[in-house]
C-alpha positions as a Python dict, from the first residue, in 0.01 Angstrom:
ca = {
    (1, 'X'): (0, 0, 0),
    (2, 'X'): (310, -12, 275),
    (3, 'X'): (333, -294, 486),
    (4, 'X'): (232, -131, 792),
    (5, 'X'): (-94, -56, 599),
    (6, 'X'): (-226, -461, 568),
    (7, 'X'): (-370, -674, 838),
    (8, 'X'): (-347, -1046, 860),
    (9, 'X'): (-660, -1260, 1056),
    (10, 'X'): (-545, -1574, 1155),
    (11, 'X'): (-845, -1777, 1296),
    (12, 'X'): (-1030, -2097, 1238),
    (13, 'X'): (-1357, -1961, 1295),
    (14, 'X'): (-1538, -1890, 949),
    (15, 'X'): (-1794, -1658, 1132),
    (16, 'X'): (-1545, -1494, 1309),
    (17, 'X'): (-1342, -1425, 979),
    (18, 'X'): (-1641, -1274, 814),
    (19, 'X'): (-1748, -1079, 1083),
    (20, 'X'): (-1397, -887, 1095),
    (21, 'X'): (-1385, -911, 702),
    (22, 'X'): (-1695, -665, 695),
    (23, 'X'): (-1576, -487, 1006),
    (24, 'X'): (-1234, -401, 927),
    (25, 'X'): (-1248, -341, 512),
    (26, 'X'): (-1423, 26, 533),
    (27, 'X'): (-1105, 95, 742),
    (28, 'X'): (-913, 65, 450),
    (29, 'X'): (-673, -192, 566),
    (30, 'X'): (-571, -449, 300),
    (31, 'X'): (-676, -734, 501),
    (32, 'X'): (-555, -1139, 452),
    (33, 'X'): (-710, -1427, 604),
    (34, 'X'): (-571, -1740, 733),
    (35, 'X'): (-780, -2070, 910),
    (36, 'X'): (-480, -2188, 1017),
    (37, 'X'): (-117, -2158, 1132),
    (38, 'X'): (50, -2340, 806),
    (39, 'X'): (-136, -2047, 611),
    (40, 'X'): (-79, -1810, 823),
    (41, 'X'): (285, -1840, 840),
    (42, 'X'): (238, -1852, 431),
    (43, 'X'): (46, -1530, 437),
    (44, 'X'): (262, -1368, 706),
    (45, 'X'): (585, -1451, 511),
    (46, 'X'): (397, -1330, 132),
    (47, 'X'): (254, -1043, 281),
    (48, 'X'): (440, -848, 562),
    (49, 'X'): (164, -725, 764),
    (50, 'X'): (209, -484, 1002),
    (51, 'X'): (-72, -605, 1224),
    (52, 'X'): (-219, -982, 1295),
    (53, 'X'): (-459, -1103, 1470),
    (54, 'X'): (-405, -1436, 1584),
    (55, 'X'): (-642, -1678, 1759),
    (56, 'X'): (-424, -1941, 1976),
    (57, 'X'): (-685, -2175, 1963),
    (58, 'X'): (-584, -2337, 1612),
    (59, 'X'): (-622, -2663, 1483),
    (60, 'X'): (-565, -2923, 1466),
    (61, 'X'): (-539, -2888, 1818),
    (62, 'X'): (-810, -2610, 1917),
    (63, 'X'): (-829, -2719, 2270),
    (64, 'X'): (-503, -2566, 2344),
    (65, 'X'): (-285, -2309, 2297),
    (66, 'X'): (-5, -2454, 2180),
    (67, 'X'): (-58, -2408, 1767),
    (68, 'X'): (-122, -2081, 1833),
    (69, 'X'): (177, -2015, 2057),
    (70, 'X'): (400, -2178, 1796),
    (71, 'X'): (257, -1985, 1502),
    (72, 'X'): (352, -1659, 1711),
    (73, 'X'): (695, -1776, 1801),
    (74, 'X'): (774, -1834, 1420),
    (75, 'X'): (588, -1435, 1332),
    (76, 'X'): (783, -1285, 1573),
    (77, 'X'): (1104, -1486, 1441),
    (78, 'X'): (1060, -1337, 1115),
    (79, 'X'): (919, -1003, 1166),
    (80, 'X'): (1029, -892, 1581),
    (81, 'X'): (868, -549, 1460),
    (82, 'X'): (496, -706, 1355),
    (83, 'X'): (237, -604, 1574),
    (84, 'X'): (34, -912, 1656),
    (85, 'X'): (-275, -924, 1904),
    (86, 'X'): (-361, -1281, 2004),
    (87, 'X'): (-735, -1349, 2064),
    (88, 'X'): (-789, -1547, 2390),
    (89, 'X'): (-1060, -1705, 2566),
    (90, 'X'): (-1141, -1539, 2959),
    (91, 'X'): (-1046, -1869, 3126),
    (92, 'X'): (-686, -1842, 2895),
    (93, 'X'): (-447, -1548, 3101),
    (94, 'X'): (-189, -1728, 3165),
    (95, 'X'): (-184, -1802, 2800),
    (96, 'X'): (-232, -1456, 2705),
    (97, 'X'): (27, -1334, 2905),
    (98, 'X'): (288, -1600, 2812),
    (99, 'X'): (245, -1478, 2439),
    (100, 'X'): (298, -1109, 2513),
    (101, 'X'): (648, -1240, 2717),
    (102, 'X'): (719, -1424, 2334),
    (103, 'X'): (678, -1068, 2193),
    (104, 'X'): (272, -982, 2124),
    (105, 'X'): (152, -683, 2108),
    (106, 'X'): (-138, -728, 2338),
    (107, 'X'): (-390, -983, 2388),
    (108, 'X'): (-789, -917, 2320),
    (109, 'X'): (-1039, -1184, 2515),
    (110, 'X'): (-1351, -1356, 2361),
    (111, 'X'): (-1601, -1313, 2312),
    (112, 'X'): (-1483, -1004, 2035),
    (113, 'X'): (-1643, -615, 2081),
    (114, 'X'): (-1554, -513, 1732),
    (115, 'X'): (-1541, -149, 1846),
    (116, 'X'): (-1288, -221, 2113),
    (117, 'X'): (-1117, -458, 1874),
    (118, 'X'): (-1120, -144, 1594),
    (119, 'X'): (-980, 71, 1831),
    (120, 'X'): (-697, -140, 1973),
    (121, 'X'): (-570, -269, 1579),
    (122, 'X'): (-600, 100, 1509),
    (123, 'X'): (-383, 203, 1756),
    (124, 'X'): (-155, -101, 1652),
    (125, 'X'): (-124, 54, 1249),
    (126, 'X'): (-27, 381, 1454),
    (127, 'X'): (275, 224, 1656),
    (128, 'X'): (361, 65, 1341),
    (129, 'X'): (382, 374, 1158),
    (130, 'X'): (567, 581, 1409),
    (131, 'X'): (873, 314, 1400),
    (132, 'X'): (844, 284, 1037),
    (133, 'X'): (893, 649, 987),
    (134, 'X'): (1105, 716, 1326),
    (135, 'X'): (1324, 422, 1228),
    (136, 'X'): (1600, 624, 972),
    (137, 'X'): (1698, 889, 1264),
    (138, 'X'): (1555, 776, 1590),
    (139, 'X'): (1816, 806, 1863),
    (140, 'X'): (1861, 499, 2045),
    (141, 'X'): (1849, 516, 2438),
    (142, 'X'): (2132, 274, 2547),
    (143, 'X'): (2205, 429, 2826),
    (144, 'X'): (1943, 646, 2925),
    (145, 'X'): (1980, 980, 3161),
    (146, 'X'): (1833, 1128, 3461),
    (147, 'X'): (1865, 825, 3630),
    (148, 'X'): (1730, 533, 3440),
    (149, 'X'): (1906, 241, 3492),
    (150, 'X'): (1815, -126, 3457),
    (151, 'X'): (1879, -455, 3250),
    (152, 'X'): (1593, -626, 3344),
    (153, 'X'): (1370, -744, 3022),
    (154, 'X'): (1094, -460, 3117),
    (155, 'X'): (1323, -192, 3160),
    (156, 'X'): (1495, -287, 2837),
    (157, 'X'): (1151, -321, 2681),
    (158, 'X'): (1078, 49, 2856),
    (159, 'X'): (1418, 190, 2655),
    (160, 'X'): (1330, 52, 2334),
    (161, 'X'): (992, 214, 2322),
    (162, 'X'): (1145, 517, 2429),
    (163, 'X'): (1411, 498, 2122),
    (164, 'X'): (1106, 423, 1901),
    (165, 'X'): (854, 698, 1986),
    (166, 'X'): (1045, 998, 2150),
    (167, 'X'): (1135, 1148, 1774),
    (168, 'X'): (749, 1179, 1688),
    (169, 'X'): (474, 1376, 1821),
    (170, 'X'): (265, 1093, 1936),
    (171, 'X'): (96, 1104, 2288),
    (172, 'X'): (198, 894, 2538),
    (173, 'X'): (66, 735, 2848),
    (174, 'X'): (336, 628, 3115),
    (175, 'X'): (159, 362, 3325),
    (176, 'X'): (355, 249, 3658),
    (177, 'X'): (316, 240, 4067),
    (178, 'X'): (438, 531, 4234),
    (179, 'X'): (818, 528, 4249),
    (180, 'X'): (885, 349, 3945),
    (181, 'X'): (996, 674, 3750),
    (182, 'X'): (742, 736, 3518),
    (183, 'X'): (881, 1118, 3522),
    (184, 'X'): (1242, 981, 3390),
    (185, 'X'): (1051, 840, 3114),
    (186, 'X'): (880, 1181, 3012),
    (187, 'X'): (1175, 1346, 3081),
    (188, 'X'): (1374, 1129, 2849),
    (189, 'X'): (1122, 1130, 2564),
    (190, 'X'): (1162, 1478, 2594),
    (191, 'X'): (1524, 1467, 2584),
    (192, 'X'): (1539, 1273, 2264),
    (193, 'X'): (1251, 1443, 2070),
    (194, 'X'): (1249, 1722, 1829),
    (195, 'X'): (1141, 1986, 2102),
    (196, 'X'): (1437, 1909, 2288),
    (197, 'X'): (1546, 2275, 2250),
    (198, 'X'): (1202, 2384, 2413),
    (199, 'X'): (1040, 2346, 2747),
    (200, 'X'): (938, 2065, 2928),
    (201, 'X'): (644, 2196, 3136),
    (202, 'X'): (549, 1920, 3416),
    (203, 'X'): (208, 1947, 3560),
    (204, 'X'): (91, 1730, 3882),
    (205, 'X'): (-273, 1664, 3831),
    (206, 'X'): (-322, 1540, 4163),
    (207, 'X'): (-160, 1813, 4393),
    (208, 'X'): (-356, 2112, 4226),
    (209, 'X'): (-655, 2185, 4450),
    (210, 'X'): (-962, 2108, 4195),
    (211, 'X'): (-1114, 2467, 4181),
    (212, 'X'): (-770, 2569, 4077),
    (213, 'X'): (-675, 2341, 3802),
    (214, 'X'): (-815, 2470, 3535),
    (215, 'X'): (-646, 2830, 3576),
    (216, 'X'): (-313, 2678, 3661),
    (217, 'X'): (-331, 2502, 3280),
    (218, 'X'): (-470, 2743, 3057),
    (219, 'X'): (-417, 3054, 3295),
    (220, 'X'): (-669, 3361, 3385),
    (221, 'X'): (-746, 3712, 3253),
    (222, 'X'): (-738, 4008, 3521),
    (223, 'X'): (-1102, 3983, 3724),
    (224, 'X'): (-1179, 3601, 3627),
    (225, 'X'): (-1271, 3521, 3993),
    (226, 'X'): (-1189, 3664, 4330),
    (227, 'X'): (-770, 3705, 4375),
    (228, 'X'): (-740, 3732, 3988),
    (229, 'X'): (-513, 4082, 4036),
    (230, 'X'): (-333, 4043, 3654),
    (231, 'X'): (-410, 3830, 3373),
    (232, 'X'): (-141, 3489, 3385),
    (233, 'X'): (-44, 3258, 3161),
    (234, 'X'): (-116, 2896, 3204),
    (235, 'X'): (142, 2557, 3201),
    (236, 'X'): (-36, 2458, 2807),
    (237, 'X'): (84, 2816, 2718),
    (238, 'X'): (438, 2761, 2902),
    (239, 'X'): (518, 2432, 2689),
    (240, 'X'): (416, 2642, 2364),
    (241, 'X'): (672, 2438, 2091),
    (242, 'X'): (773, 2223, 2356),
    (243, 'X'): (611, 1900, 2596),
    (244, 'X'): (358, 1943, 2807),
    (245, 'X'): (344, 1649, 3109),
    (246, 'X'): (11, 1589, 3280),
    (247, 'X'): (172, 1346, 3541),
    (248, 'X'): (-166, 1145, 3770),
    (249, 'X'): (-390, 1213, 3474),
    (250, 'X'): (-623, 978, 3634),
    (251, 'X'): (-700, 1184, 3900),
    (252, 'X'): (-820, 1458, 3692),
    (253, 'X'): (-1182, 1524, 3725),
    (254, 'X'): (-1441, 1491, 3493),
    (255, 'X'): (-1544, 1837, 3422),
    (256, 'X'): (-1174, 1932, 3343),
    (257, 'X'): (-1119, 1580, 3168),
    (258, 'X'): (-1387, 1768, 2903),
    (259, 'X'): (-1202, 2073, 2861),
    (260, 'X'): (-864, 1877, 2809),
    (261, 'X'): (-986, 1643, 2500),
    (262, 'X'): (-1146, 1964, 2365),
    (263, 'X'): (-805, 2133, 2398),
    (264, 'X'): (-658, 1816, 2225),
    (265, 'X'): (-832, 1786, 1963),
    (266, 'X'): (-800, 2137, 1862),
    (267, 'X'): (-471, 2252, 2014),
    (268, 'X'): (-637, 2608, 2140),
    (269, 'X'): (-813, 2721, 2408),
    (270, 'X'): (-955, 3011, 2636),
    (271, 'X'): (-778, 3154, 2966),
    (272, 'X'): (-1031, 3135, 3253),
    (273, 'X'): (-1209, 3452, 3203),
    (274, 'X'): (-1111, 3571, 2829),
    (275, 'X'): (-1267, 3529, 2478),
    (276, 'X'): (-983, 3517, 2270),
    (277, 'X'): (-875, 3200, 2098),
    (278, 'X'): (-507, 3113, 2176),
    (279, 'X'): (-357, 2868, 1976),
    (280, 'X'): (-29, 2626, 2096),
    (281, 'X'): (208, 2369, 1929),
    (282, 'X'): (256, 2109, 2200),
    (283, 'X'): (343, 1730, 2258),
    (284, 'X'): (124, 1592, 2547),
    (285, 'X'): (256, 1339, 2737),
    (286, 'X'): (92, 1166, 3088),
    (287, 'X'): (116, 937, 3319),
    (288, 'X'): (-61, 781, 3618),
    (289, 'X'): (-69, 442, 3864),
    (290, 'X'): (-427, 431, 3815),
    (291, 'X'): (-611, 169, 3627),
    (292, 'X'): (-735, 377, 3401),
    (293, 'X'): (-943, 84, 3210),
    (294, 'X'): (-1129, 40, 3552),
    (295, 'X'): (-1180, 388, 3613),
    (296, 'X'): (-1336, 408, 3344),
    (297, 'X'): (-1571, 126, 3389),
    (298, 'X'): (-1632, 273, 3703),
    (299, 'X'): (-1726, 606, 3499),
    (300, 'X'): (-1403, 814, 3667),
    (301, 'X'): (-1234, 875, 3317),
    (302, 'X'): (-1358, 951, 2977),
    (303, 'X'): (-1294, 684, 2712),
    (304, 'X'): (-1241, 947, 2451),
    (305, 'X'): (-1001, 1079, 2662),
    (306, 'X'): (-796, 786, 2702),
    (307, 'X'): (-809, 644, 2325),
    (308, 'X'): (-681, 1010, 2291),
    (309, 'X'): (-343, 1076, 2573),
    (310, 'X'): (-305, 686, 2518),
    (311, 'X'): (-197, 646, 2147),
    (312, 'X'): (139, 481, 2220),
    (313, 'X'): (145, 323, 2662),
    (314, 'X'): (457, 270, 2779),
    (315, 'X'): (448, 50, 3128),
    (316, 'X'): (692, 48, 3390),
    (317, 'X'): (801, -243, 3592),
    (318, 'X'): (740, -238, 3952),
    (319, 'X'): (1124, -308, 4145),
    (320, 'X'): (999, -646, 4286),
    (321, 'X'): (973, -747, 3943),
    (322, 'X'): (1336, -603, 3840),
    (323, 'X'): (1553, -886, 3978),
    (324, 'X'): (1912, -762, 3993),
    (325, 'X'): (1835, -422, 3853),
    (326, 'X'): (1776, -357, 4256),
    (327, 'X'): (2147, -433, 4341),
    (328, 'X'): (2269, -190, 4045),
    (329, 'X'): (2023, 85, 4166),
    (330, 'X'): (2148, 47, 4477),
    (331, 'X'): (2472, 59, 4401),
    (332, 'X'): (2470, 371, 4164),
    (333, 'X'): (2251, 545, 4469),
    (334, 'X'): (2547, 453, 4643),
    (335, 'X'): (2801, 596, 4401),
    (336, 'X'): (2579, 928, 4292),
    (337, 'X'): (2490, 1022, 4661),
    (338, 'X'): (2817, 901, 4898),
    (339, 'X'): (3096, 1180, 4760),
    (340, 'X'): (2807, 1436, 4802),
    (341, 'X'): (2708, 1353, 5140),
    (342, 'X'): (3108, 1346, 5220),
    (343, 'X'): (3095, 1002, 5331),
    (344, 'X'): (3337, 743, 5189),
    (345, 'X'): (3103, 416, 5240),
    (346, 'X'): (3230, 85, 5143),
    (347, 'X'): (2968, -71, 4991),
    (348, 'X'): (2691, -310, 5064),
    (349, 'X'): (2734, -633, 5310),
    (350, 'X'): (2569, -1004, 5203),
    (351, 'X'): (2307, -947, 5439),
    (352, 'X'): (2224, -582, 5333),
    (353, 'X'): (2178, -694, 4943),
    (354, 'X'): (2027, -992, 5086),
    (355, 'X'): (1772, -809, 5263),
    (356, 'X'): (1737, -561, 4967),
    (357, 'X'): (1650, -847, 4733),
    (358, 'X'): (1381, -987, 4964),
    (359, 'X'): (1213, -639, 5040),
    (360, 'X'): (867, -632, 4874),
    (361, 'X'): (945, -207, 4756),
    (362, 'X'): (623, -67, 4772),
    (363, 'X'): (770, 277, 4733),
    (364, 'X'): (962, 148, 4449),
    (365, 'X'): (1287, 324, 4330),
    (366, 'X'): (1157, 638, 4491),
    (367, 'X'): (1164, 406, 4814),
    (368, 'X'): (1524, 236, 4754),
    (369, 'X'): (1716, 615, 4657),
    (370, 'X'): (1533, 690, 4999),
    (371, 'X'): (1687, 435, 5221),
    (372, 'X'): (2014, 419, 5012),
    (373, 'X'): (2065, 771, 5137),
    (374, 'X'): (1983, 711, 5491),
    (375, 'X'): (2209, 419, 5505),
    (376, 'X'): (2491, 656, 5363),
    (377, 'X'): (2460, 879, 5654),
    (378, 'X'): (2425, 578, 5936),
    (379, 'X'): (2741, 377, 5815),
    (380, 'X'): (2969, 656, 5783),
    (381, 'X'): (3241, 551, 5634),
    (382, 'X'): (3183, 175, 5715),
    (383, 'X'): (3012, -77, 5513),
    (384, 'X'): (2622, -86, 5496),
    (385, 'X'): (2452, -332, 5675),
    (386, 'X'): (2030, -443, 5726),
    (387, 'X'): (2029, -178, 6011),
    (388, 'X'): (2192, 75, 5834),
    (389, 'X'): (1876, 43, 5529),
    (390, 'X'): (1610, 28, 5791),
    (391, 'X'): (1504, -324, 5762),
    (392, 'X'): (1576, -392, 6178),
    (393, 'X'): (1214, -316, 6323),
    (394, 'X'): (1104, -337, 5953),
    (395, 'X'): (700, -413, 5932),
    (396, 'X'): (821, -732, 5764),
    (397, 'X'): (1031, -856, 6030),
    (398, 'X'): (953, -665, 6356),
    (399, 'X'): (724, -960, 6430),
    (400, 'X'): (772, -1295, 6341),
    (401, 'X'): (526, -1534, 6276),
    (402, 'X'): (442, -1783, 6556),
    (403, 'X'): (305, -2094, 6547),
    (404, 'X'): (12, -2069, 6646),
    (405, 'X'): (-85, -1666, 6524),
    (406, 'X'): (-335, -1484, 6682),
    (407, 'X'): (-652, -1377, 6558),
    (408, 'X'): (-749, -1336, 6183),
    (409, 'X'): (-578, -1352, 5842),
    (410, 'X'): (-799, -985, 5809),
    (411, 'X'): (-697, -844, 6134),
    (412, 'X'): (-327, -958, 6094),
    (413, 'X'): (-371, -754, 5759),
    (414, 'X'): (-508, -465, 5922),
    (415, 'X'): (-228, -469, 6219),
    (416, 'X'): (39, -444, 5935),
    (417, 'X'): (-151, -165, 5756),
    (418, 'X'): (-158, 8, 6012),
    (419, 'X'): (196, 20, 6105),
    (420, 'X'): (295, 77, 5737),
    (421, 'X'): (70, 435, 5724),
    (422, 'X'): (215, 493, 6082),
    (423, 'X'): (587, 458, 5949),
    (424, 'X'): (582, 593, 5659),
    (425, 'X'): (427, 942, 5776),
    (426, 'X'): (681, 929, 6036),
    (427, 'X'): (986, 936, 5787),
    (428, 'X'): (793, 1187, 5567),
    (429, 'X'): (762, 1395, 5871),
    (430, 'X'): (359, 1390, 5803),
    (431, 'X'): (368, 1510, 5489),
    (432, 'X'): (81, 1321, 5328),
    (433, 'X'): (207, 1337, 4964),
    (434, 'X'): (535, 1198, 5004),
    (435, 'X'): (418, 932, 5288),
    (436, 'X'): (128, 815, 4983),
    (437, 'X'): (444, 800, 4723),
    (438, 'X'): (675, 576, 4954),
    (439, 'X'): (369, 298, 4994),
    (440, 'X'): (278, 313, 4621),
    (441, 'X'): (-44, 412, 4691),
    (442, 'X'): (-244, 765, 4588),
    (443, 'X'): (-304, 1052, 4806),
    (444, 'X'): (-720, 988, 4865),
    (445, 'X'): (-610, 629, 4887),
    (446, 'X'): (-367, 697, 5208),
    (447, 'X'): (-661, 919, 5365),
    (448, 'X'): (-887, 628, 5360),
    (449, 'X'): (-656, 441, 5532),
    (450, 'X'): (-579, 711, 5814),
    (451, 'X'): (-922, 720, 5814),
    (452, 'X'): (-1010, 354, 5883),
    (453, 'X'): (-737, 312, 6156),
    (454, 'X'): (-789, 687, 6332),
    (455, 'X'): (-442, 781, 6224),
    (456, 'X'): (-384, 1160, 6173),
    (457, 'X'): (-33, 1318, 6085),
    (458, 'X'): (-1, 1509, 6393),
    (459, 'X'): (-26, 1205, 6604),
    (460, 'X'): (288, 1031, 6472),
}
């Protein structure tokens, strides 16, 4: 059996080791245990697993994490490729999240749901195997197009997913904030696939009035409702042989959420109206800034669903966590938009990048190509300055702190929230769906907000 085929358990807990031995064998894994990180290592080295599980609570010091941080420095070492899922405790984050920064795959938090623990070492195996078999021809995204550009360890960790998984079929979930390009992503996993030659059919699951949605993706014969004039084909039809991109997925509602996974699993459907089976050939790939794990706790989004559209997640960086990538975005704004706009700037000063750097972004890149073209056509042919980028009369500097503040840390909050919704619909003119994109937050989100402060777009 391949490599990417065995599982090593590394954990100290006998029970714990039998309950996954009985769990995991009718999976057909070939499965190795290890009770501690001397044998692990051993076992790791002997055995090449393609997944691990790794408990970082080893002895002999099983108070701590720091055996079982050690023991995953030394995996990842030898095998950079191994997908390894450390097993944490709830009061152990910062632990978790320090050993997917080392290179885990993910982290899984006592005590263990073996169905939720199946599922995520399942969809481990499947990662494993994509690379395995993507490895001989995959084009490698050094550079990627359409505008993604970064150095930043996420975005590199963004391109080499991208280089690993755009030459299979294998859906894709693109998590991010608004802004942060989750589009690009598709766009370039399209780029690099197979269907490259094919269309690229992008779908906006929140912008579709609901009682629409379902015609606009699998279209309507002639007389299906009222308006119906001629029979139309839907977007799953359009990407027939080619990618099909269901971007805000998690704003999909439940009734069409059903109809999608049936679609899924069987690659055919009905048009609204008709009887005839049609069958398509299509890659599915979505995206969203919703939690999706919370929505569905909160029972907003199907679990089969997601275990489906989220085979291999790729997750975008917010800028504020980009460092320097927001001076070289900046910059190649600068560069792609300044000869188009006819203006011969000169660049950025200290205190513009300064100010850039310090900005919190909560419209993201979206936000930053935004200013970086308003600046352009302020400064002229001079250099760019705070002013120039909007940050003068900025909601984070309009008014300082004093020394003695007024009122509440909540209504302080709420006085800043409600300036934010107020500027942002006025440079989106009102429009609701751009003004929700430039503060990161979703359209039903940004009406409860207009809502709470008696804001409406006509009044700004």
């Amino acid at each position: 059996m391949a490599p990417a085929d065995t599982l090593l358990v590394i954990d100290d807990n006998d029970d714990i080791r039998q309950q996954l031995k009985w769990a995991l064998s009718k999976a057909g894994y070939v499965i190795h245990f290890a009770k501690d990180a001397k044998e692990g290592l051993e076992r790791f080295r002997k055995h090449a697993p393609g997944v691990v599980t790794l408990d970082l609570g080893l002895p002999p010091c099983t108070g701590d994490a720091s055996q079982g941080l050690a023991c995953l420095s030394e995996m990842v070492a030898v095998d950079p490729n191994a997908k390894i899922i450390v097993i944490t405790g709830f009061d152990e984050q910062k632990n978790a999240r320090l050993a997917v920064d080392i290179g885990a795959y993910d982290f899984f938090r006592k005590p263990i749901d073996l169905v939720d623990l199946q599922v995520m070492i399942r969809r481990a195996f499947a990662l494993a195997r994509i690379e395995r078999e993507a490895a001989p021809d995959a084009k490698t995204v050094e550079q990627p197009e359409h505008g993604m550009i970064g150095e930043s360890p996420g975005m590199r960790r963004v391109f080499a997913m991208i280089s690993k998984v755009a030459a299979s079929d294998v859906p894709v979930l693109i998590n991010g904030e608004s802004g942060t390009g989750k589009e690009l992503v598709a766009r370039a996993l399209h780029r690099y696939s197979r269907r490259r030659e094919r269309a690229l059919v992008c779908v906006n699951c929140g912008a579709i009035p609901e009682n629409l949605l379902e015609s606009e993706f699998f279209g309507h014969e002639r007389g299906a409702f009222t308006g119906a004039h001629s029979t139309c084909r839907g977007k799953v039809e359009d990407a027939d042989k080619g990618t099909l991109f269901l971007d805000e997925i998690g704003e999909m509602p439940l009734n069409l959420q059903v109809k999608l996974l049936r679609f899924l699993q069987e690659m055919s459907f009905n048009r609204v109206g008709g009887r005839k089976l049609i069958e398509v050939d299509v890659r599915v790939l979505t995206a969203t800034n919703v939690n999706i794990e919370e929505a569905m706790r909160r029972g907003q989004f199907r679990d089969d669903l997601y275990y489906r559209i989220g085979v291999v997640t790729i997750s975008l960086p917010a800028l504020r966590h980009r460092g320097n990538d927001i001076l070289l975005l900046a910059r190649h704004f600068l560069a792609l938009h300044g000869g188009g706009m006819g203006k011969d700037t000169k660049g950025l000063t200290p205190q513009a990048e300064a100010c850039l750097m310090e900005h919190s972004w909560p419209g993201n890149v979206r936000e930053l190509d935004n200013k970086v073209r308003r600046a352009i056509i302020l400064a002229g042919d001079s250099c760019i300055t705070p002013a120039h980028l909007g940050f003068e009369g900025h909601p984070d500097t309009a008014e300082p702190i004093s020394e003695q503040p007024s009122g509440s840390l909540r209504e302080a909050r709420s006085r800043l929230e409600n300036r934010m919704v107020i500027d942002a619909l006025k440079q989106c003119e009102g429009n609701i769906l751009k003004a929700s994109e430039a503060l990161g937050v979703s359209r039903p989100t940004l009406y409860e907000l207009m809502r709470k402060h008696g804001i409406t777009p006509n009044a700004v």
